[in-house]
NUSEMAR-816174 format. One record per atom (N, C-alpha, C): residue in three letters; x, y, z. Coordinates in pm, whole numbers, plus 50000, padded with zeros to 5 digits. Layout:
N
alaXYZ...
REM end
This chain:
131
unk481905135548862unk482855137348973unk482585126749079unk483835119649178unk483695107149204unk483245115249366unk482555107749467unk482585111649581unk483495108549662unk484355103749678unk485705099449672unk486695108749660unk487385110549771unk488415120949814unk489825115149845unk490855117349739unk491845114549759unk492525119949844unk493235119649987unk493915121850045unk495455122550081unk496005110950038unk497125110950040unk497785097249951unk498795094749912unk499805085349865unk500375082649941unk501035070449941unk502385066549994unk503145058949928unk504145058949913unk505005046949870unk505355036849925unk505415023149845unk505635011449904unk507235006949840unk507815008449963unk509254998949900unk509414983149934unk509794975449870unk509844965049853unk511324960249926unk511424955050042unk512834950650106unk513094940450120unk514374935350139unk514884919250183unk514394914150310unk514734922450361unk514334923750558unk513654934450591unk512194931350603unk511464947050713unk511924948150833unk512334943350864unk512994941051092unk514034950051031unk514894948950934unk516274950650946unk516374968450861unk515494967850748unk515144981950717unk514314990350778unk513244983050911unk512624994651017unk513694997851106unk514524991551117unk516044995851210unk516475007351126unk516785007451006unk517655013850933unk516825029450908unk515975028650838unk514915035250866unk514835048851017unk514395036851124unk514475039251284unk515985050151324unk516825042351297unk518235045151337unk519005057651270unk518975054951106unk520055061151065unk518765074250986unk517765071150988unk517305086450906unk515805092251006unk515925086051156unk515215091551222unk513325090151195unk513215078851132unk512005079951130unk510885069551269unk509735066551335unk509615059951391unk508405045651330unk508895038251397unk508125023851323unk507455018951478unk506575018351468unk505525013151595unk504864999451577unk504494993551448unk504424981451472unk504704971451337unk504684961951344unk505034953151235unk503644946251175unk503734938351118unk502334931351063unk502884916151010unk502484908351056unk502794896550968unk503524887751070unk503114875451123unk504174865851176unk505134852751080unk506464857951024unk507044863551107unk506854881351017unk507934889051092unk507264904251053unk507274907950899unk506284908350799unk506554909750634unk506004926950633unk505784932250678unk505224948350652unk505564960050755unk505634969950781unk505824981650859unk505494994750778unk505075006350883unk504965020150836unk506105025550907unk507135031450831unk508275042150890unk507335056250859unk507365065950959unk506635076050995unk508005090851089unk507775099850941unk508885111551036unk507815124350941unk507555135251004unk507195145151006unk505985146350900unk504655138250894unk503755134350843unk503885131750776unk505245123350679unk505485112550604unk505615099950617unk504845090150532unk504925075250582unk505355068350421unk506085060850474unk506565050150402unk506495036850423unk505615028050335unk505635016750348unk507025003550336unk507004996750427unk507984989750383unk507574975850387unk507654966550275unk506594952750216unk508264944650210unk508044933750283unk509274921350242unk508744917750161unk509754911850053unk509654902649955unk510684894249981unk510214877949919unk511114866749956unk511334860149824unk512774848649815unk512764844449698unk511744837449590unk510494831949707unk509564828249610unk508814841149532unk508604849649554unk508054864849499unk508914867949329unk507574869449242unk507984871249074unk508234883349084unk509054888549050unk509984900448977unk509164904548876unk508894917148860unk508364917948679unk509364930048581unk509284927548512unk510144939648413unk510234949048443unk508874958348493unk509064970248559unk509224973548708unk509774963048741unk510804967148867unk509944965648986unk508514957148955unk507474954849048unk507644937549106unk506744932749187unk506574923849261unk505144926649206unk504634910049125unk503764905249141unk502504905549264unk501204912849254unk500964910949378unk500984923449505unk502424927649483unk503264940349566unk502754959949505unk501864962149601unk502024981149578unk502934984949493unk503154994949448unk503835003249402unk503545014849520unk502235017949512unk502005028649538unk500905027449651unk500035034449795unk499325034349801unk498495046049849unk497095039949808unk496065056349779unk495115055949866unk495495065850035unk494435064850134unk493115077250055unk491915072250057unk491115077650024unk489865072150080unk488855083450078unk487825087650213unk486525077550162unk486925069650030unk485965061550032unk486415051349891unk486375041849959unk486975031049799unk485875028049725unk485255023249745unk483745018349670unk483435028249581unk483675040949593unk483015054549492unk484275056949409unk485755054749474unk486735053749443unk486825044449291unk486295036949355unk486275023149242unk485565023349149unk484685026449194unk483535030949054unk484025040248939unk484475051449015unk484755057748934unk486135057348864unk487125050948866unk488045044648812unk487155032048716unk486715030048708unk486045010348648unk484915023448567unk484375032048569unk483845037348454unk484515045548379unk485755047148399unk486845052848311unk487525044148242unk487205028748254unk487555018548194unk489595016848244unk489785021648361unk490445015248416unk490874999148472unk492594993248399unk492384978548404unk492614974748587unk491364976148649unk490114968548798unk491034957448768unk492024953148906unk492494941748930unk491874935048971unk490834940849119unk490344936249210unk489554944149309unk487794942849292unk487044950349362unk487374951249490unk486374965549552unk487184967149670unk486504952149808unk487034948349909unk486884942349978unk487874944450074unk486804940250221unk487764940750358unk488564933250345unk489844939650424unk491254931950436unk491074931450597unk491884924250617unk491694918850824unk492954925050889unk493364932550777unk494454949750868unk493454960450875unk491994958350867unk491044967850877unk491084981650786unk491314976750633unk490884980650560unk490194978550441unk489284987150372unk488604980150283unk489644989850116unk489854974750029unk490884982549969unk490374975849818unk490904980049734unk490944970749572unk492334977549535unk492494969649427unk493854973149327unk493604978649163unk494084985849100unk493864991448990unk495274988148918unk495544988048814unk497154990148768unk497364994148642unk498335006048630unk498755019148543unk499395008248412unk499455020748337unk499585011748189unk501165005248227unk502005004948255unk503014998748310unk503194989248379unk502064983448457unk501744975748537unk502534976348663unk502184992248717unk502274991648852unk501154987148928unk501374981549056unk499914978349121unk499934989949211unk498524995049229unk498225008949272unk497015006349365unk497095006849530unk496144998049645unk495635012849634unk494275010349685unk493705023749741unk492755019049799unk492485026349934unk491885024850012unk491105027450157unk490615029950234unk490155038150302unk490395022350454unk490085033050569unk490235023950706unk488645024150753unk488655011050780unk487285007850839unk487215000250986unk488505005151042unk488505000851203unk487805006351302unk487355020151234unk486325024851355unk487055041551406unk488205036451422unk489515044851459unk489555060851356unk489555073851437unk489935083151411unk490775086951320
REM end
């Protein structure tokens, strides 16, 4: 058993415009978006009644793959209370380990795993310090 506590999922959708789908998002289904990430803006969390949804731009240079993924791009992501034990214990189940876990400079420490389909599947825990 992993020490590693899965907490929650989220989904990552993949958009033309994040500015223009945190509006849409914002506006027409009431959710709130507080900040962007990326100059110029490529990421946002839409957030309504302890649901969050990721929203990831993709641009024409970005590969398409068969199963309806972005090269590179979430499918899915997996906040959990510790990646490193996380990881282990996925990588001794002989899970195909894209990429060990390591800090990201959005202050998280994250790796990628990906399902026999080749979704990419982030998981990862926050190491900002922050509550």
């Amino acid at each position: 058993m992993s020490a590693a506590q899965i907490r929650d999922a989220t989904p990552v959708l993949l958009v033309k415009d994040v500015v223009k789908a945190a509006a849409y998002y914002t506006d027409k289904l009431g959710f709130a978006v507080d900040r962007f990430w990326g100059e110029p803006p490529m990421f946002a969390i839409a957030r309504r009644d302890g649901v969050s949804i990721m929203l990831n731009q993709v641009g024409p240079g970005d590969t398409f793959r068969s199963n309806g993924s972005y090269d590179g791009r979430f499918s899915i992501y997996i906040d959990t209370s510790d990646a490193d034990a996380l990881h282990s214990e996925f990588q001794s189940k002989g899970a195909d380990i894209v990429c060990p876990p390591d800090d990201q400079p959005y202050m998280m420490r994250e790796f990628q795993v990906r399902d026999l389909d080749g979704h990419l599947l982030g998981c990862g825990h926050d190491i900002s310090g922050a509550s």
